[in-house]
C-alpha positions, 0 to 999 in steps of 0.5 A, spaced: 828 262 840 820 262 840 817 255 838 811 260 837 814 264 832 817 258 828 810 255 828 807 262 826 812 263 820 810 256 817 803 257 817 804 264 814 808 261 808 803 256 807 798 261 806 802 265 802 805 260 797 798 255 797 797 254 789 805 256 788 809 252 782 810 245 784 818 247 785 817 253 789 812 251 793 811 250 800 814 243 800 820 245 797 821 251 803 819 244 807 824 240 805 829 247 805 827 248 812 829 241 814 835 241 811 838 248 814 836 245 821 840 238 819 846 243 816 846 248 822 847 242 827 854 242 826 856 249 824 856 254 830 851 259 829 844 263 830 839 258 829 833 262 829 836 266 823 837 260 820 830 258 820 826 263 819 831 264 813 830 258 811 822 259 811 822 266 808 827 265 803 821 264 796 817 269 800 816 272 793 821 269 789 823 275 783 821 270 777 815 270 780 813 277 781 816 280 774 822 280 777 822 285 783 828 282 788 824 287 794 817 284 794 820 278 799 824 283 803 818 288 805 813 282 806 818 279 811 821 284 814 813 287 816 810 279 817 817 279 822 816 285 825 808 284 826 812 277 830 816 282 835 822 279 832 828 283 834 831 289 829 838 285 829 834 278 827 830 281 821 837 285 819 840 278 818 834 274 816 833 280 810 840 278 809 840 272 807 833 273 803 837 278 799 843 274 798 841 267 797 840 266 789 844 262 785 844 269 780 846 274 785 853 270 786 856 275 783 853 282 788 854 278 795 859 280 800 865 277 801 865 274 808 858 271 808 854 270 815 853 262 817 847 263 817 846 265 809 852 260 809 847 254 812 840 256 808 844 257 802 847 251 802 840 248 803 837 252 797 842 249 792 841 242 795 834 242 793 836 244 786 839 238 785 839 231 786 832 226 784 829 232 787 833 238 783 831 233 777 823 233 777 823 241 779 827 242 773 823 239 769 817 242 773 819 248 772 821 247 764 814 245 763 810 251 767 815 255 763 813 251 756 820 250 755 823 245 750 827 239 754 832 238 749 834 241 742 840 238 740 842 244 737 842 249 742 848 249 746 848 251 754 850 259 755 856 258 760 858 265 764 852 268 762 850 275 766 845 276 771 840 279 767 843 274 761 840 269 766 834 272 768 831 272 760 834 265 759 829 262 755 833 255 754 833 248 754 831 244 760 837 240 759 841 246 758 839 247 765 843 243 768 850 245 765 848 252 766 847 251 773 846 245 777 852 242 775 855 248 777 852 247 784 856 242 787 863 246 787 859 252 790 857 249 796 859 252 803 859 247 809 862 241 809 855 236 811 853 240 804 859 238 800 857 231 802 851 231 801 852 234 794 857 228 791 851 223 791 846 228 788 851 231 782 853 224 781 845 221 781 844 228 775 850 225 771 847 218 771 841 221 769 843 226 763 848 219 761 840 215 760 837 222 758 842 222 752 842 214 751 834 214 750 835 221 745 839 219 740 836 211 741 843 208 742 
């Protein structure tokens, strides 16, 4: 694997997620490149492909660009072949930019690549957790969302285009999603990984509803 290309790669994720929303910055792609590599180690697998689809994944994240889910892969498949990367490498690095998000789950192949497997697990590691908790709450408060309505319940099982327009509480996001995270894992190192972050989200939904209801 070229260093230089991995070093080319982060500089260009900067450039195109300077100004980005907090949670879908360039730190979050840090932190996800970080994690994948800390994953890949004790899997067997290319891990060329699994970082730069670690760097790549939120290119141009679909919430973000009116939900067009082909924008990241046309910039990265022009960025990857102005880098001389290999046919068979862009093939499998579009692959897990295409394959990723929690709300394709439903469209993905059966056999998953180790590779998407590794990034994939690094993604939603990042969701959740002291981490997962500050990016909900950023992104609820960029969407002007409420935190919390008693009143309106989480929507479980919700479609993909259900989800998509979902206009809900920040707190419902946790029961419509994250939670749900730890079980979807696909690697041993991140189902450990995610034990201790789903149990912090627990505690911390406990004393969100202490202080709510002022008990």
């Amino acid at each position: 694997m070229s260093e230089n290309i991995i070093h080319n790669t982060v500089d260009f994720v900067k450039e195109k997620l300077e100004g980005a929303e907090a949670g879908h910055d360039w730190f979050h792609i840090e932190r996800v490149w970080k994690l994948s590599k800390k994953i890949a180690a004790f899997e067997n697998c290319n891990t060329e492909v699994v970082e730069l689809g670690a760097l790549l994944h939120d290119i141009a994240d679909p919430k973000f660009h009116d939900g067009d889910e082909t924008l990241a892969l046309k910039i990265s498949k022009e960025f990857l072949e102005g880098q001389s990367v290999s046919s068979e490498i862009i093939e499998q690095v579009l692959f897990v930019i295409k394959n990723i998000s929690f709300k394709n789950r439903g469209e993905v192949p059966e056999n998953l690549s180790i590779e998407l497997q590794i990034v994939q697990d690094a993604d939603r590691l990042d969701a959740i957790g002291a981490i997962g908790i500050a990016r909900t709450f950023n992104f609820g408060g960029f969407k002007n969302n409420l935190m919390y309505h008693p009143e309106i319940q989480p929507k479980l099982n919700m479609t993909k285009e259900e989800y998509k327009k979902s206009q809900g509480t920040t707190i419902n996001h946790f029961y419509e999603k994250l939670l749900l995270l730890k079980d979807l894992m696909n690697t041993e190192t991140a189902k450990e990984i995610a034990l201790e972050r789903h149990d912090f989200m627990l505690r911390f939904l406990e004393e969100f509803d202490k202080e709510w209801n002022v008990l």
